[in-house]
N, C-alpha and C positions, 0 to 999 in steps of 0.2 A: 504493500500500500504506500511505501515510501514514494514511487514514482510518479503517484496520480494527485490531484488538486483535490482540495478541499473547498467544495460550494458552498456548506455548510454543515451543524453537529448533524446529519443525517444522510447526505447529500456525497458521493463522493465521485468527481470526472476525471474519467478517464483521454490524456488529451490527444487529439490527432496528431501522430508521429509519434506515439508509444511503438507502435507497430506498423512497420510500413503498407501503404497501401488503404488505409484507415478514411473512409469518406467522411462521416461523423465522429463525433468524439461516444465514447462509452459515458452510462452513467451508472450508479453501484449506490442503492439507498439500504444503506448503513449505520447504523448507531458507532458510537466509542466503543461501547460494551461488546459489541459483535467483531469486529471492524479487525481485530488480530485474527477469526476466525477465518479470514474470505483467504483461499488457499491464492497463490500465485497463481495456478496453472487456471482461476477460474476470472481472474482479471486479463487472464492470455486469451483466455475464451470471448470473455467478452471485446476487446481490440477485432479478436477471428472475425467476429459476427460481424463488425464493424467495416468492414471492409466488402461486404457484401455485394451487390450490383441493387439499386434501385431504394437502401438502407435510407430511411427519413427520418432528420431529429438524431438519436441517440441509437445505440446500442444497449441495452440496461439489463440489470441484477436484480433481484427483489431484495428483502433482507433476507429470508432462508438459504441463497443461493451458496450454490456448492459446485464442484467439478462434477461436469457431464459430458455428454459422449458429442462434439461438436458447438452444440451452446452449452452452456454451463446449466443445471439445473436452477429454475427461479431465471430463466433468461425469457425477456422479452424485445420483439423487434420489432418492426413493419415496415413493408415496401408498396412502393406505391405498384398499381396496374404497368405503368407502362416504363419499362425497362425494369422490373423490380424480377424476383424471383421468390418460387416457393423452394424450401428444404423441410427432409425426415428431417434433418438435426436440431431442427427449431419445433419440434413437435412430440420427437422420439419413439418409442418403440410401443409404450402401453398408449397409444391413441387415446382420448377421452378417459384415461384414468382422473376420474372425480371423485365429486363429497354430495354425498345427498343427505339431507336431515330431516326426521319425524319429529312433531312434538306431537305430545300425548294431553291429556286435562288429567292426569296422575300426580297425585304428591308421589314422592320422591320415600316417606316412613310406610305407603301402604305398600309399595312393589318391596322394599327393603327383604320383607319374612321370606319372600321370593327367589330371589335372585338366585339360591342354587336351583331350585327348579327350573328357572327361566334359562341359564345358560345351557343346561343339559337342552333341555327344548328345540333352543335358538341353533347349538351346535348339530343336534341332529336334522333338523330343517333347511339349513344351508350350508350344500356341499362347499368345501372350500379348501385349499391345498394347493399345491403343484401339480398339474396336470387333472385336479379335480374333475367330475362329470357331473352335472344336474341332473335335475328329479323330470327334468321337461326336454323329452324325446324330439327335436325338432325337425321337420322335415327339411328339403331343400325349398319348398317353394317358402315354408313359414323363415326360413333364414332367409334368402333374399327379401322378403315384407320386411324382420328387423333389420336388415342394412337400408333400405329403403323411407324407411317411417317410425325406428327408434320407438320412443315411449307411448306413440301413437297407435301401433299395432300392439305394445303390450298389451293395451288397456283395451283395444277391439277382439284379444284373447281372452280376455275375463282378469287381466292383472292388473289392478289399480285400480283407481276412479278420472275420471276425464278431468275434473279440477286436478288431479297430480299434474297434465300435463300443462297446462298455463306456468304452474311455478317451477318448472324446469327452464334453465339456459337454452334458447334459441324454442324451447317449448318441446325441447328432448327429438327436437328432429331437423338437424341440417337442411340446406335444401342444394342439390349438387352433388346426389347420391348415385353409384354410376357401379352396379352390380357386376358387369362386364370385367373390371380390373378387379377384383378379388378372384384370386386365383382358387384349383382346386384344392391345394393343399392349407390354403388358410380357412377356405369352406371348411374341410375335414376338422381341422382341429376348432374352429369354433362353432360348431353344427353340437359337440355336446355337453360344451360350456355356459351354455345360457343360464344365468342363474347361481353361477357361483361366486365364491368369493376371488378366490387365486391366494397367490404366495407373497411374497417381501413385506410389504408395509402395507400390505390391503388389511380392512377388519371392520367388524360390526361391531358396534360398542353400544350399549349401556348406559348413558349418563343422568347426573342428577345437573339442571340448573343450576350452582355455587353462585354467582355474582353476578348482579346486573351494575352495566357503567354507565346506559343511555338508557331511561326509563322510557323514555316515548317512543324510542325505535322497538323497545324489548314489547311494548305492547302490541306496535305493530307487525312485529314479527309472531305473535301470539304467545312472548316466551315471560317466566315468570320464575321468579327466586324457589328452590325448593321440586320444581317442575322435572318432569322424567321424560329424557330425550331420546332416540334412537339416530346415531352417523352410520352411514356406510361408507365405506370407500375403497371403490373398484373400478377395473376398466373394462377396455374389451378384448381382456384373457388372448390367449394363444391365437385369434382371428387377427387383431388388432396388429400382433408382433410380427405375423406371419405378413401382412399387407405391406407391413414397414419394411419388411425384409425385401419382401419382391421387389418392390417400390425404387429401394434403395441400390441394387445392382444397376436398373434401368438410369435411374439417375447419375450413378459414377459417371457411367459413359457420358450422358448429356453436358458434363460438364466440360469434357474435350469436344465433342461435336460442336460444342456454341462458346467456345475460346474463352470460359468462362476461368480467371483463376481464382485460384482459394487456397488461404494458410494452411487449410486442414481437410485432410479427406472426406474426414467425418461432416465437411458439411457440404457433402454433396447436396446438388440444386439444377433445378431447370429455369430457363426465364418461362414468366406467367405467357401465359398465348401459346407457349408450346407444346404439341400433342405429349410429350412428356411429362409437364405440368398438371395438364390436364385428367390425363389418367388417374397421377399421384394422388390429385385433389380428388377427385373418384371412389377413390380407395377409400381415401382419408375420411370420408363423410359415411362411406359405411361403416367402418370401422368406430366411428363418435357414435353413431345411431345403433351400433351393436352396444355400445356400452351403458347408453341410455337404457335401451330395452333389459339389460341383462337387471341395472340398480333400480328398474321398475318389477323385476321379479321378484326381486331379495325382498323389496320392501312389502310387495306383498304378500310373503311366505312369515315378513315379520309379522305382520298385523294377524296373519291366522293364529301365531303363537300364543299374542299376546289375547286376543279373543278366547284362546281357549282358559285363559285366568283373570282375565277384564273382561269380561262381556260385553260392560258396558264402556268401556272406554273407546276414546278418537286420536286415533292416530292420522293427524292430518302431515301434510308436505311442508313445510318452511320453506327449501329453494336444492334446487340442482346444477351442482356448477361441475364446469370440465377444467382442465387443467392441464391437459395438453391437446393442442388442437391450435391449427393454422385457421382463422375467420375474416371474411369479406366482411369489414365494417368501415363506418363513415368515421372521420375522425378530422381537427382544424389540425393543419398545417402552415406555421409561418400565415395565419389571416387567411387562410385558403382549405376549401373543404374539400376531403378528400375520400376516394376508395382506397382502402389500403388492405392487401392481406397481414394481420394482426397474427402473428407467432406469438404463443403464450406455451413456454415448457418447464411445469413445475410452477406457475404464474396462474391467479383466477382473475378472469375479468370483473372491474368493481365499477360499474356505472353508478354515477350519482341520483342524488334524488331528483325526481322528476323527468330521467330520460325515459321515453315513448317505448321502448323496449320492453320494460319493466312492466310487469301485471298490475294493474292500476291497485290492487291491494297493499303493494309493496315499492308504489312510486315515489309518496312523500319521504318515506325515509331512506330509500336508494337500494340498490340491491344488498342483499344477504351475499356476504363475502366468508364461506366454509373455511376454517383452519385448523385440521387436523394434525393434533399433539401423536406422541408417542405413546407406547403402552405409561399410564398410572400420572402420562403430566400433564391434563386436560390439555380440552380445545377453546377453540375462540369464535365464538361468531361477532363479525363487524358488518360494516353496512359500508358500501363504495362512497368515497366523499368527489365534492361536485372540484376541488382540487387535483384526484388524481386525473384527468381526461390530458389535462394541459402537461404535469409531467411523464407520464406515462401510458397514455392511451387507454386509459380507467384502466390499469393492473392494479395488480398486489400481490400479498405472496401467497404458499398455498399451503405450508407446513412448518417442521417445528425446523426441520434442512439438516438433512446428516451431517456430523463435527466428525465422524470416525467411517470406515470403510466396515462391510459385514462380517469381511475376515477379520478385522481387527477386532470387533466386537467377541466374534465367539474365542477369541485369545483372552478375553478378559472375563466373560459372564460364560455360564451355563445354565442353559434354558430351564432347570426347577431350581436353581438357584434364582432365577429371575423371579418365575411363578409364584414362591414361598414367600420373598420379600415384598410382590403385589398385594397378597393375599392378609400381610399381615399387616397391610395397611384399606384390609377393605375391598380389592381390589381382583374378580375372579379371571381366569386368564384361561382359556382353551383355546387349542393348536392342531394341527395334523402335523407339527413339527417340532419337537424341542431346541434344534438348531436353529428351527425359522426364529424363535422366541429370544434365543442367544440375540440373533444377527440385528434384532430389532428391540434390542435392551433400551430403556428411557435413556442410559446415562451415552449411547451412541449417538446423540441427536443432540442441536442443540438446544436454550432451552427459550420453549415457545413462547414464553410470555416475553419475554425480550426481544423476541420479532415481530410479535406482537405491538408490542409499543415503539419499536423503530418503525414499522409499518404506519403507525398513527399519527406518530412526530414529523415523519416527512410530511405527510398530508397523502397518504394514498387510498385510507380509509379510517373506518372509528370504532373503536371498540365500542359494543352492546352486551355481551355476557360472556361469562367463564364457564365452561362443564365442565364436571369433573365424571372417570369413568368409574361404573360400581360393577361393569363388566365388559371385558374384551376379549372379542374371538376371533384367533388369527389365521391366516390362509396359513 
């Protein structure tokens, strides 16, 4: 961090001619407190991306941001339509790995007597693991419907209710779905994935409402001190990786076809307009609309559980954001209104209050911006502020952002050494892995309340409430 400028305590730019070839300068929204964490190689990343073809404004980091495989994880960009370019590396491999969230009209002391009931339940209900398989047989023609219509065919399958799909991002259905470019082998592998969790940092949690910071947002979000929440967060599983994968051979080449250079392999690119672009972008939307569909199953495999011990209880939707994923949105440039493809990787978009986007229930106070902690260090829900559009094209961050690698982790923790320590603070933890459980220790991540409030202090978004988890169940 020595080599880059200080804008300000949150604020940190990266300046043109860090790295040659750099169109914009980077930007990296940082606290003090965080600010020794940002590895080199992720300030190298960010320069990489900088140099892009068609790059507008900045380069930028969120505060979680960490080393990733071309952008840096927590990296956001945008190019404009004409001469810009789409890349996997600005998107990455779990496509639409998101955050969806339930709130319940549950205190928080009546489920308590519960909860080891409810997680035996939960875990037998929703497959989830490494190569996991669901409970939901799907044919070919019902997988091309969810790469085509997302949370929209869930719910014309009998999963969900029709109000879920308004409070989902984009309303859980892309538009520029192109079944053609999913190949056989990512069909194969996501034809019996619908519906699970998956592996690394995916999980269903449990939470109780802990803190409210914006009482008038927490209202309108329907959330309340005490209150019992259900997160998911998953993507689109082995389809999603498989698309990326194809994707990404076709695109190496494109980038000597179209004299395209770049610091890093890994950020292979097409320019936009080109039949390789185009495909990509194809893929890529089925692939977000497979993930949709899949966090519209889970949650409603959640609601039968919890029905079979609430009867009475509503588990309604709060919001569904993605977090990887390239979007056609409008955004001011320099006084000038633009279409830009929006790369958001490890980044959720946080529209302020009052953008038209937004389901008129959840306009005054802006979008619901998901931040999933780690196992036992709660989440965060914020609301997008009407600041971040101007520095960042409404991001923010998406997580608590790995401080260690997963091998490092299980060099340090073992997974019922993890499990005992949650448990003895409350905390029940199932897994189809005790390694996965190592590799995703709290103390491997950094800690989210501090990205939290660097998120807030730049102005990206505002904190609304604290959950804490009474259960997590890990892929």
């Amino acid at each position: 961090m020595a080599d880059i400028n200080k804008i300000d305590d949150n604020i940190y730019e990266v300046p043109i001619g860090y790295r040659p070839g750099m169109r914009v300068p980077g930007r990296i929204f940082v606290s003090e407190a965080l600010r020794a964490m940002v590895e080199p190689g992720t300030i190298d990343q960010v320069a990489n991306v900088a140099t892009l073809p068609g790059i507008v404004k900045y380069s930028m980091a969120m505060p979680d941001a960490h080393l990733g495989s071309g952008f840096p994880i927590g990296g956001v960009a945008a190019f404009r339509e004409d001469g810009g370019i789409i890349s996997p590396g600005g998107v990455g491999f779990d496509i639409n790995c998101g955050v969806r969230l339930l709130r319940t009209d549950l205190d928080s002391k009546l489920v308590q007597p519960l909860i080891n009931t409810l997680i035996d339940a939960l875990f037998e209900a929703i497959p989830s693991g490494l190569g996991a398989t669901g409970r939901l047989k799907a044919s070919d023609q019902q997988l091309t419907e969810a790469f085509t219509s997302g949370s929209k065919w869930a719910v014309e399958q009998g999963y969900g209710v029709e109000a879920d799909v308004t409070h989902c991002e984009e309303s859980g259905q892309m538009e520029g779905a192109d079944p053609a470019q999913v190949s056989a082998k990512a069909r194969k592998r996501g034809r019996p994935q619908l519906g699970t969790l998956g592996s690394g940092n995916h999980f269903l949690e449990i939470q109780r409402v802990e803190e409210i910071f914006d009482e008038e947002k927490a209202k309108q979000f329907g959330l309340f001190k005490g209150q019992i929440t259900i997160m998911i967060h998953c993507g689109s599983r082995g389809a999603g990786h498989q698309i990326c994968t194809d994707h990404l051979e076709v695109l190496n080449q494109a980038v000597k076809k179209y004299n395209i250079e770049i610091p890093d392999k890994q950020l292979a690119c097409a320019p936009l307009g080109s039949p390789e672009a185009e495909r990509y972008f194809g893929g890529m939307v089925c692939a977000a609309n497979y993930a949709w569909a899949n966090r519209h199953i889970i949650a409603h495999w959640t609601r039968e559980v919890f029905e079979r011990y609430f009867p009475e209880a509503s588990l309604d939707l709060v919001y569904d954001v993605a977090h990887n994923v390239a979007k056609i949105e409008e955004h001011d440039v320099d006084g000038q209104r633009m279409r830009l493809y929006v790369h958001r990787k490890g980044a959720t978009r946080a529209f302020g209050p009052g953008h038209r986007e937004l389901p008129e229930a959840l306009r005054l106070a802006g979008q619901p911006v998901l931040i999933g902690g780690s196992m036992g260090t709660g989440s965060y829900v914020l609301a997008g502020a009407a600041t971040s559009e101007a520095l960042a094209f409404a991001s923010a961050c998406h997580g608590a952002g790995r401080a260690m690698s997963r091998h490092a982790a299980t060099k340090i923790w073992q997974g019922r050494q993890v499990v005992d320590e949650l448990a003895g603070r409350g905390i029940l933890v199932r897994s189809a892995s005790t390694r996965g459980i190592a590799e995703e220790a709290p103390g491997a991540y950094k800690d989210v309340t501090a990205v939290v409030d660097a998120a807030q202090a730049a102005g990206l978004a505002r904190k609304v409430a604290r959950l804490e988890p009474l259960i997590c169940i890990k892929g």
